[in-house]
TORPAKE-495552 format. One record per residue (C-alpha): chain; x, z, y. Coordinates in pm, 1 decimal, decimal comma. Example, Ala and Ser with C-alpha at 12.3 -4.5 7.8 and 13.67 -1.06 7.14 Angstrom:
BEGIN
ATOM  unit        c1        c3        c2
ATOM     A    1230,0     780,0    -450,0
ATOM     A    1367,0     714,0    -106,0
% end
This chain:
BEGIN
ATOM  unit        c1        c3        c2
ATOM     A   17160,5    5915,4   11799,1
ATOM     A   16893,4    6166,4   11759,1
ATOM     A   16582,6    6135,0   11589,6
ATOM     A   16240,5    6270,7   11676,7
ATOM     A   16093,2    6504,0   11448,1
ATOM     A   15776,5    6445,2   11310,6
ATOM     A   15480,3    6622,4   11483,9
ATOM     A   15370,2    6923,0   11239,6
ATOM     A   14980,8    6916,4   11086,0
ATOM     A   14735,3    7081,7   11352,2
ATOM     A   14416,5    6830,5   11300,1
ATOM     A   14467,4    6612,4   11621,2
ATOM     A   14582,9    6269,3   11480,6
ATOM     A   14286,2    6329,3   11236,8
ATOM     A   14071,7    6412,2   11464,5
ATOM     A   14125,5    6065,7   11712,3
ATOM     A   14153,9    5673,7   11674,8
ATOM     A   14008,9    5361,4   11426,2
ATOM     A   13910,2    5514,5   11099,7
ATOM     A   14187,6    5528,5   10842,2
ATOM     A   14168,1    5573,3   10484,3
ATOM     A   14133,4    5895,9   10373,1
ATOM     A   13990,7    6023,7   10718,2
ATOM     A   13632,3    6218,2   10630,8
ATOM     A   13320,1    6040,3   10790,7
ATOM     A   13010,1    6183,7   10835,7
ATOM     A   12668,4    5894,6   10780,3
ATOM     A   12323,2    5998,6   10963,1
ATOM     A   12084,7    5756,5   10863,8
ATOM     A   11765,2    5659,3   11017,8
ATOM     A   11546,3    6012,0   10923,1
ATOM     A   11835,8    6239,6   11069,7
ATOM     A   11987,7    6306,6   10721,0
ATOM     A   12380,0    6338,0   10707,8
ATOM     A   12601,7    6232,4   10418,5
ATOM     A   13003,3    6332,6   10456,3
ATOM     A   13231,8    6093,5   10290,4
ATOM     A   13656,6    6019,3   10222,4
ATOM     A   13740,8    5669,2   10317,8
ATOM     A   13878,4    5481,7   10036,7
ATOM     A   14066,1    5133,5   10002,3
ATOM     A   13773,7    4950,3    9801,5
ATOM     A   13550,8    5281,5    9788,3
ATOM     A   13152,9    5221,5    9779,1
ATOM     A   12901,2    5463,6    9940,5
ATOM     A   12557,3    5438,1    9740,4
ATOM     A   12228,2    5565,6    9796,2
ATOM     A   11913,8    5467,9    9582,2
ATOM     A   11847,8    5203,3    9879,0
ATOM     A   12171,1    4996,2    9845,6
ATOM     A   12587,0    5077,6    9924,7
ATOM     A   12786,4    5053,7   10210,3
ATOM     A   13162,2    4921,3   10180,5
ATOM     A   13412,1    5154,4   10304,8
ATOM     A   13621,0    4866,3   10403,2
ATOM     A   13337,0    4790,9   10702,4
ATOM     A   13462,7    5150,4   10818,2
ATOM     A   13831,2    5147,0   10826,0
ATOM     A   14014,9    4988,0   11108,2
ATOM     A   13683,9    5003,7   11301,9
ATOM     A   13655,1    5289,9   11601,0
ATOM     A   13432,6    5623,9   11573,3
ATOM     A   13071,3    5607,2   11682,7
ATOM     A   12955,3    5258,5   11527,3
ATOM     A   12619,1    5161,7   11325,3
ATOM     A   12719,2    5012,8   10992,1
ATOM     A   12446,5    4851,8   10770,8
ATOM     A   12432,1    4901,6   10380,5
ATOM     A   12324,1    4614,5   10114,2
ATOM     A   11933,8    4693,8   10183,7
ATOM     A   12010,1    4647,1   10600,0
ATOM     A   11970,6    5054,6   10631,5
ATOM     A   12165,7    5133,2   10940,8
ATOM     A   12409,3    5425,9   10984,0
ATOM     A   12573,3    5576,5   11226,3
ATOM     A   12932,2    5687,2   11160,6
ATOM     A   13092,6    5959,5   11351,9
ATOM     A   13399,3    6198,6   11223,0
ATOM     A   13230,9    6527,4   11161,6
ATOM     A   13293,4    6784,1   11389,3
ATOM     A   13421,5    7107,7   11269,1
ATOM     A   13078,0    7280,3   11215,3
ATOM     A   12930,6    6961,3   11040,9
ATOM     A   13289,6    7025,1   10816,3
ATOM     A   13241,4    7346,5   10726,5
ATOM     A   12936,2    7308,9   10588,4
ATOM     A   12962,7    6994,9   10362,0
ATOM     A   13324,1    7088,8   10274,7
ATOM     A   13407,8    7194,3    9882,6
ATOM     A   13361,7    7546,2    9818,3
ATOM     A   13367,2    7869,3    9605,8
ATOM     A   13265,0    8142,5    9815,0
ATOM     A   12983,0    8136,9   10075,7
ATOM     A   13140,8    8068,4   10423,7
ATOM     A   13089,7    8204,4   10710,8
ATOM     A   12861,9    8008,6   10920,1
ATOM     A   12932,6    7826,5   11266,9
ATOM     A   12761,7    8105,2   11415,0
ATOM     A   12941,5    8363,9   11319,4
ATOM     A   13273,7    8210,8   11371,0
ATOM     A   13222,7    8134,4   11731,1
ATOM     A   13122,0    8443,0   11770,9
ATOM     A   13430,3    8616,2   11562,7
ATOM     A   13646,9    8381,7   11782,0
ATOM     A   13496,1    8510,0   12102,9
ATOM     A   13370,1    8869,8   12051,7
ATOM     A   13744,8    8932,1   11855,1
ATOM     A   13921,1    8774,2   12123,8
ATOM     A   14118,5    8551,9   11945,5
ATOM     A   14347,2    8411,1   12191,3
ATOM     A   14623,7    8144,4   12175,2
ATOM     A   14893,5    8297,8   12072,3
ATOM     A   14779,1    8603,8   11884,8
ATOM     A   14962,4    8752,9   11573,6
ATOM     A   14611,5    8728,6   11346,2
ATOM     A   14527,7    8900,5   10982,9
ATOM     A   14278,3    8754,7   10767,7
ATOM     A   14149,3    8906,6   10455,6
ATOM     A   13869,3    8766,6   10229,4
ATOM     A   13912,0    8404,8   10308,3
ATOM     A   13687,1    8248,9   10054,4
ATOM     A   13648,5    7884,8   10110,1
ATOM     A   13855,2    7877,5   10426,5
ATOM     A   13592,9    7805,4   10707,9
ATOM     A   13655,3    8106,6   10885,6
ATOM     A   14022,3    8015,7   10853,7
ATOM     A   13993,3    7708,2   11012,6
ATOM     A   13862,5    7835,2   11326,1
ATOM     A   14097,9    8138,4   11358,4
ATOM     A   14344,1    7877,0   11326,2
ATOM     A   14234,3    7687,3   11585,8
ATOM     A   14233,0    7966,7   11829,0
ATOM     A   14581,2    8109,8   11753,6
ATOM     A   14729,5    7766,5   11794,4
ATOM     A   15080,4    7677,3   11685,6
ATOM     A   15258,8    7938,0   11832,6
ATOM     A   15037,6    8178,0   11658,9
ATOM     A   15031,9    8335,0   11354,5
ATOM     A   14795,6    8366,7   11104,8
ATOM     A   14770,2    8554,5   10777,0
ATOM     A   14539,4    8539,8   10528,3
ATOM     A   14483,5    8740,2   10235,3
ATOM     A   14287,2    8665,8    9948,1
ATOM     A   14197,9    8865,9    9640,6
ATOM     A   14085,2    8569,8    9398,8
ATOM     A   14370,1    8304,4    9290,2
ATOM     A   14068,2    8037,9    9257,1
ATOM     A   13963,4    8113,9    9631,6
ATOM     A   14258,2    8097,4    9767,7
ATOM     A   14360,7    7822,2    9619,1
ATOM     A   14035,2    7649,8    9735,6
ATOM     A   14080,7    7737,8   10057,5
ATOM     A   14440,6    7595,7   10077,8
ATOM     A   14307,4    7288,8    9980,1
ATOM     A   14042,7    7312,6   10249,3
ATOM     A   14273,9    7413,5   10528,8
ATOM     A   14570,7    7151,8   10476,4
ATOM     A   14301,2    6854,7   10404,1
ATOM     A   14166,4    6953,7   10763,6
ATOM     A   14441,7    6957,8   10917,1
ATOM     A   14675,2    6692,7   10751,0
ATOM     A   14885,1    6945,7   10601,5
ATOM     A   15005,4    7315,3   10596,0
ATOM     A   14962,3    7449,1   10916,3
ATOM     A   15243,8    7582,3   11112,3
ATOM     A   15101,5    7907,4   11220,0
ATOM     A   14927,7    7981,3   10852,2
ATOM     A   15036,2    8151,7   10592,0
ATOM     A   14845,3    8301,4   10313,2
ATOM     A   14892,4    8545,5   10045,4
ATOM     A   14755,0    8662,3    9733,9
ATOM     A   14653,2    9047,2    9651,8
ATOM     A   14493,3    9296,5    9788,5
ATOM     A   14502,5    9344,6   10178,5
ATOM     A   14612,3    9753,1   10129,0
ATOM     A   14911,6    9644,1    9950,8
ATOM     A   14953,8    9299,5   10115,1
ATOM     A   14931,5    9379,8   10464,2
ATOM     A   15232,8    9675,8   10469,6
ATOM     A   15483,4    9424,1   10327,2
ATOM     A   15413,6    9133,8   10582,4
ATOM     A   15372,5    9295,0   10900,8
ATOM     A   15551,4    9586,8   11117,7
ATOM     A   15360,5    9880,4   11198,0
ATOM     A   15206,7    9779,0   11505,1
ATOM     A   15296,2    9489,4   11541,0
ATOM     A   14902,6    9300,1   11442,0
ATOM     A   14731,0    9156,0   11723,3
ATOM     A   14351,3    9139,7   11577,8
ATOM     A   14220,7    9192,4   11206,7
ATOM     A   13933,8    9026,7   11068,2
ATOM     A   13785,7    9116,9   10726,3
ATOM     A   13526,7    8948,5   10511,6
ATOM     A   13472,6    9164,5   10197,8
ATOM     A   13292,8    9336,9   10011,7
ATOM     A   13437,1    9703,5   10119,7
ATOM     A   13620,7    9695,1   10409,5
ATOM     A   13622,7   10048,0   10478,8
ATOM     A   13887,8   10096,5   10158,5
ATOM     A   14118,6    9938,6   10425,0
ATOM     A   14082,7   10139,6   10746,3
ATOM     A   14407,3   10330,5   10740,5
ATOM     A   14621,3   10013,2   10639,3
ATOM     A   14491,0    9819,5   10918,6
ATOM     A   14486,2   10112,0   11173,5
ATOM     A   14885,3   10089,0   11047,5
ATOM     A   14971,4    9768,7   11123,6
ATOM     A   14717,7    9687,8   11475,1
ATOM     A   14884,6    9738,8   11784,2
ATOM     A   14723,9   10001,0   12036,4
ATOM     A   14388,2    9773,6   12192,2
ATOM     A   14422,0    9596,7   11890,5
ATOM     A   14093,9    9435,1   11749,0
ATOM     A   13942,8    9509,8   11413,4
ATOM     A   13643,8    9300,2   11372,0
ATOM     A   13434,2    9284,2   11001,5
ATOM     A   13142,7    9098,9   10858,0
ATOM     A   12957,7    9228,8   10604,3
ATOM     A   12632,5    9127,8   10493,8
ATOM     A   12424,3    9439,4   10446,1
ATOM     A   12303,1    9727,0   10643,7
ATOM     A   12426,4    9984,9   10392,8
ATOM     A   12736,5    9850,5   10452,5
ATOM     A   12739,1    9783,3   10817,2
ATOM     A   12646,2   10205,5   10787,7
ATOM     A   12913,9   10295,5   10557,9
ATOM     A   13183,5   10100,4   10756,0
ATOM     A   13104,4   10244,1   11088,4
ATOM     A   13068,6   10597,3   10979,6
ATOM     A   13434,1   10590,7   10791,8
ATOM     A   13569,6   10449,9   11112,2
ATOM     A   13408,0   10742,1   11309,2
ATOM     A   13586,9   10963,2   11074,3
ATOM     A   13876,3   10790,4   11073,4
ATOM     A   13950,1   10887,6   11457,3
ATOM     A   14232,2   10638,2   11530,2
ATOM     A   13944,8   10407,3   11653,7
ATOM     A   13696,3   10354,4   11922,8
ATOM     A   13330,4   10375,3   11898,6
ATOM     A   13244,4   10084,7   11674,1
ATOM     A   12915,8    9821,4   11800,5
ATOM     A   12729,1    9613,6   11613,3
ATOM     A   12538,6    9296,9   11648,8
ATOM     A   12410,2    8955,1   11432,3
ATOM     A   12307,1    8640,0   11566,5
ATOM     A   12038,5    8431,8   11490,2
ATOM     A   12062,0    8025,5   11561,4
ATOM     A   11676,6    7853,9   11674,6
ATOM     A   11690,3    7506,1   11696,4
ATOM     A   11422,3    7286,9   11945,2
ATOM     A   11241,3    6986,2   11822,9
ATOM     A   11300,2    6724,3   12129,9
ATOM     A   11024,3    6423,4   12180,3
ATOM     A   10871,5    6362,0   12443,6
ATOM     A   10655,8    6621,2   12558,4
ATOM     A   10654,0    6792,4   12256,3
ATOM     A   10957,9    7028,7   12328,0
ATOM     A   10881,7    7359,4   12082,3
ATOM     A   11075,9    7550,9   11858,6
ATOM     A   11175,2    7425,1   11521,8
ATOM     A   10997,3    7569,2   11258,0
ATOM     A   11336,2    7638,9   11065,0
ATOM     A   11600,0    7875,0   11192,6
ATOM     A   11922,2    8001,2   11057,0
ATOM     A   11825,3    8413,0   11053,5
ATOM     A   12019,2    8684,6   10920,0
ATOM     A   12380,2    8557,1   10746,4
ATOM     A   12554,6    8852,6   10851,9
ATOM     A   12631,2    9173,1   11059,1
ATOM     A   12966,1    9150,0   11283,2
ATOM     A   13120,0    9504,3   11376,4
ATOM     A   13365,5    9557,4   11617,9
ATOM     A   13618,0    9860,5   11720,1
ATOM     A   13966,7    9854,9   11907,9
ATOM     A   14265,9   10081,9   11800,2
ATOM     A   14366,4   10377,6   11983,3
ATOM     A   14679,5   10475,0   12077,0
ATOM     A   14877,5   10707,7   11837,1
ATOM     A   14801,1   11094,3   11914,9
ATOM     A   14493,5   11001,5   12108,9
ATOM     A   14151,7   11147,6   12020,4
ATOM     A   13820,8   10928,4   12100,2
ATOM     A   13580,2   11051,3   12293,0
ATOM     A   13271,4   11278,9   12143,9
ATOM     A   12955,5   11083,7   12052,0
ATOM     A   12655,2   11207,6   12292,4
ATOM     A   12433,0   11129,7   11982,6
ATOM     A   12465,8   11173,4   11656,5
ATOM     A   12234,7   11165,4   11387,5
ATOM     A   12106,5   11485,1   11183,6
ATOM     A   12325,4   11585,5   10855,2
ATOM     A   12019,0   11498,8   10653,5
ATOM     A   11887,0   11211,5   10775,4
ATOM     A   12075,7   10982,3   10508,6
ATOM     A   12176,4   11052,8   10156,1
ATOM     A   12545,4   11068,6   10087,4
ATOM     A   12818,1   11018,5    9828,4
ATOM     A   13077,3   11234,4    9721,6
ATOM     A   13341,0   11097,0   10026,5
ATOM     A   13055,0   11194,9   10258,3
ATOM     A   12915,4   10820,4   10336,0
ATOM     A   12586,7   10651,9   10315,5
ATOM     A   12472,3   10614,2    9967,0
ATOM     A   12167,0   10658,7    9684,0
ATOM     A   12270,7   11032,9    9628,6
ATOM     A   12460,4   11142,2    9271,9
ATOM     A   12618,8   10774,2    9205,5
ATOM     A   12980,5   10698,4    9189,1
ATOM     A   13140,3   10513,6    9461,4
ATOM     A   13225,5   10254,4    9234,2
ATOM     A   12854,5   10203,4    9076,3
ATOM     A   12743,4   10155,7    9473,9
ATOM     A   12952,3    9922,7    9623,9
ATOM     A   12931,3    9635,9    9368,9
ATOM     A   12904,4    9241,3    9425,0
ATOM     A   12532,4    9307,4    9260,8
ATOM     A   12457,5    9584,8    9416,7
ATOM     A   12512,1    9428,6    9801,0
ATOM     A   12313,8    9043,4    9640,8
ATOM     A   12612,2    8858,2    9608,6
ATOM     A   12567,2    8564,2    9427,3
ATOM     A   12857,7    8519,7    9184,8
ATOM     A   13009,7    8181,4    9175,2
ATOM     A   13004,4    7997,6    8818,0
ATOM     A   13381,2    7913,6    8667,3
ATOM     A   13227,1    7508,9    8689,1
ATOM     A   13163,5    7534,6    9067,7
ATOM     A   13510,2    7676,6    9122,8
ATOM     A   13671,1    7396,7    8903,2
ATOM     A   13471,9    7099,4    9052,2
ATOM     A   13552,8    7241,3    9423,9
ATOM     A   13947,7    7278,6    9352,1
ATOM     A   13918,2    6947,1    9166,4
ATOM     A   13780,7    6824,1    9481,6
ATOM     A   14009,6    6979,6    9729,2
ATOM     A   14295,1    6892,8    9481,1
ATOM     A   14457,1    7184,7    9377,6
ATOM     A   14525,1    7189,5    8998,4
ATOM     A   14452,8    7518,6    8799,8
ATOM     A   14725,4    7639,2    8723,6
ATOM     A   14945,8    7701,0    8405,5
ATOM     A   14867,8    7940,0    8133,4
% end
């Protein structure tokens, strides 16, 4: 007699069917205005205009208009996987719809693919990487911070029902993470989110395949300038491009079809280069700026003149906003993953 193994956690009984307890619902009421909630046996949703029973939700399909105690009417969809990202617990900023589609297309992450992460903050980059890999992918992530990653695992396995089969994720830093998980060569695209990502040009050069894709947000122009200049120097990669993306939504009544008068502008710059086959030499820029027309550190990179590398490239220095010990605690209490023990 044999018996069928159970199908492993990728999202897609979570993602179909009648409502079920613990599934995550997202509530537009009347003005447009979205509320994300976790369906609970007996749970209440309440605004200051009356409460809706979670009961009226499970066992009922997707796509119905509930009505709370004051006869307000919602509509009740399962939140798509932007709409997740962005109500989801966090830590870290994450990345924003945007940007992932675009990592996911302009990186060509491809079902499949042997994938590196590092940074992963919250996880909603991670989420969509996974996604594209599928479950014969692989995916590593790498994260710095214990309290990150920890938020993120929480993030990632309540999406998807569980621990993904194609995710793994480890804890350092990516220079002395990456050389113990993967072969020289053997790293199908690389994707970094952090704060320096040029510290981490020869250990990713080491372990992308030749065509391989390195891909990197970063969030300022001295460091979209510092990054592409090291890989330049670097010489084991191809002439890196840049680009951001900016999202302009339409207002849509009627006749009056205009622009919104909010947009979601700069988040981030996304760089791209490709590795080069060992021994190979990349061809000569026509162009390059004078000696002189930037200031430059010690290494030779873009800088304020006379400062340390280390008194440059600092989470205050690039406008990060650092995230409060309470906000981490109330996001991994929400995400449920304990701290752990001293």
């Amino acid at each position: 007699m044999t018996h069928e193994q159970p199908p492993t956690p990728t999202g897609a009984p979570q993602r179909r069917g009648p409502f079920r307890e613990g599934d995550r619902v997202q509530l537009t009421d009347p003005r447009g205005r979205l509320h994300t909630v976790t369906l609970q046996v007996g749970g209440e949703f309440h605004t200051h205009r009356g409460f809706l029973r979670h009961d009226e939700l499970i066992g009922g399909p997707e796509g119905v208009v509930v009505r709370n105690t004051s006869g307000i009417e919602y509509l009740a969809l399962r939140p798509l996987l932007a709409d997740h990202v962005l109500s989801m617990p966090r830590g870290a900023a994450v990345v924003y719809p945007k940007d992932a589609g675009q990592i996911v297309t302009m990186g060509d992450i491809y079902p499949g693919a042997r994938v590196v992460e590092a940074g992963v903050g919250s996880g909603a980059l991670t989420l969509s990487l996974l996604r594209a890999v599928g479950d014969n992918g692989s995916l590593h992530s790498i994260e710095r911070r214990e309290d990150f990653a920890a938020i993120a695992r929480g993030n990632v396995e309540g999406f998807f029902g569980g621990p993904h089969p194609a995710w793994e994720l480890s804890l350092g830093d990516l220079s002395d993470v990456l050389p113990t998980v993967a072969e020289p060569g053997s790293v199908d695209r690389v994707v970094l989110d952090m704060l320096a990502p040029w510290e981490n040009l020869a250990a990713v050069a080491d372990a992308l395949a030749p065509g391989g894709v390195l891909l990197a947000y970063v969030a300022t122009t001295t460091q979209l300038s510092r990054l592409a200049e090291d890989i330049r120097t670097d010489g084991r990669y191809t002439e890196p491009e840049a680009w951001e993306s900016m999202v302009r939504g339409w207002h849509l009544e009627g006749l009056a079809v205009r622009p919104q008068h909010r947009m979601i502008g700069h988040t981030g710059f996304l760089l791209t280069t490709r590795r080069l086959a060992d021994g190979v030499e990349a061809p000569q820029r026509r162009r390059r700026p004078a000696k002189g027309a930037y200031p430059v550190t010690e290494e030779g990179a873009p800088g304020t003149g006379g400062e340390s590398d280390a008194e440059l490239w600092t989470p205050e220095a690039m406008g990060e906003r650092l995230v409060s010990d309470k906000k981490l605690r109330r996001a991994r209490r929400d995400v449920g993953q304990p701290r752990p023990q001293v």
